[in-house]
N, C-alpha and C positions, 0 to 999 in steps of 0.2 A: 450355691456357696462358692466363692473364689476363690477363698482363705480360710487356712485355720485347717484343724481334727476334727472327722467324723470318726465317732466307733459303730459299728450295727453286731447284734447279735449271729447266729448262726441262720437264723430264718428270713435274716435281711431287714430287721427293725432298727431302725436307731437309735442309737443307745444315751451318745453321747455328743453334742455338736458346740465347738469351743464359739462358735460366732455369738451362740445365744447364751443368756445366765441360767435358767430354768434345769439345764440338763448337767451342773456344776460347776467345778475351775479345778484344771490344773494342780494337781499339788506338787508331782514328781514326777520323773522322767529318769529311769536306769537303765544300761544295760547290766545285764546277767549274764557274767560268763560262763563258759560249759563247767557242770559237774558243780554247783554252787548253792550253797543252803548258807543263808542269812536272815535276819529279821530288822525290818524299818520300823522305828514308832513314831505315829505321830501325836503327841499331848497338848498342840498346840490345838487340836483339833476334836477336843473333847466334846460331846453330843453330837456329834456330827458323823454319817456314814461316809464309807468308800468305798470303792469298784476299782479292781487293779485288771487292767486290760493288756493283753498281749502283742505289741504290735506285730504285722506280718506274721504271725500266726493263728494257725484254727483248731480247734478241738479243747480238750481240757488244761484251764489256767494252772501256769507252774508254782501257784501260790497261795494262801490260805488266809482270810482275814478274821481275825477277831477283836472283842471288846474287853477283856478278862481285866483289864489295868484301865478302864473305866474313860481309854482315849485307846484309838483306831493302832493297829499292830499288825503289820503284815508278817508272813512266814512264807519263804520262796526256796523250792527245791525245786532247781533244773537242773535237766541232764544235756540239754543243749543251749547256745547262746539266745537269749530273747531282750528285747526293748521290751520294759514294761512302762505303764502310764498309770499315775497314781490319782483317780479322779475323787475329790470331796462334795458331797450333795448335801 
């Protein structure tokens, strides 16, 4: 790939590759500043999963997704700055 976002998980799988449709699209793109708890909804995106990825970071996501309002809901408690990526499958 010469272009575009890969995501791979922690064992080196790939997760996510923006070149191909199969693996989603894009939906958001934030930074997170230090010390920050907010929640994003998305309802335009009702039946539809997502995967919120941390860019340049590893280990456990600053953020928690649910369905409870029947369209995609992230919940993001950091305690340092991150770029998140908000992918829909």
């Amino acid at each position: 790939m010469s272009y575009g976002i890969q995501l791979f998980d922690d064992g080196g799988a790939l997760l996510f590759d923006s070149s191909t449709a199969p693996g989603g699209v894009i939906a958001d793109i934030r930074t997170v500043p230090v010390a920050t708890t907010d929640t994003w909804t998305y309802p335009s995106f009702t039946g539809r999963s997502i995967r919120v990825f941390a860019l340049f970071h590893f280990g456990i996501e600053p953020s928690t997704v649910d369905y409870a309002l029947g369209y995609p809901r992230v919940n993001v408690a950091s305690g340092q700055e991150r770029i998140l990526i908000v992918v829909v499958t």
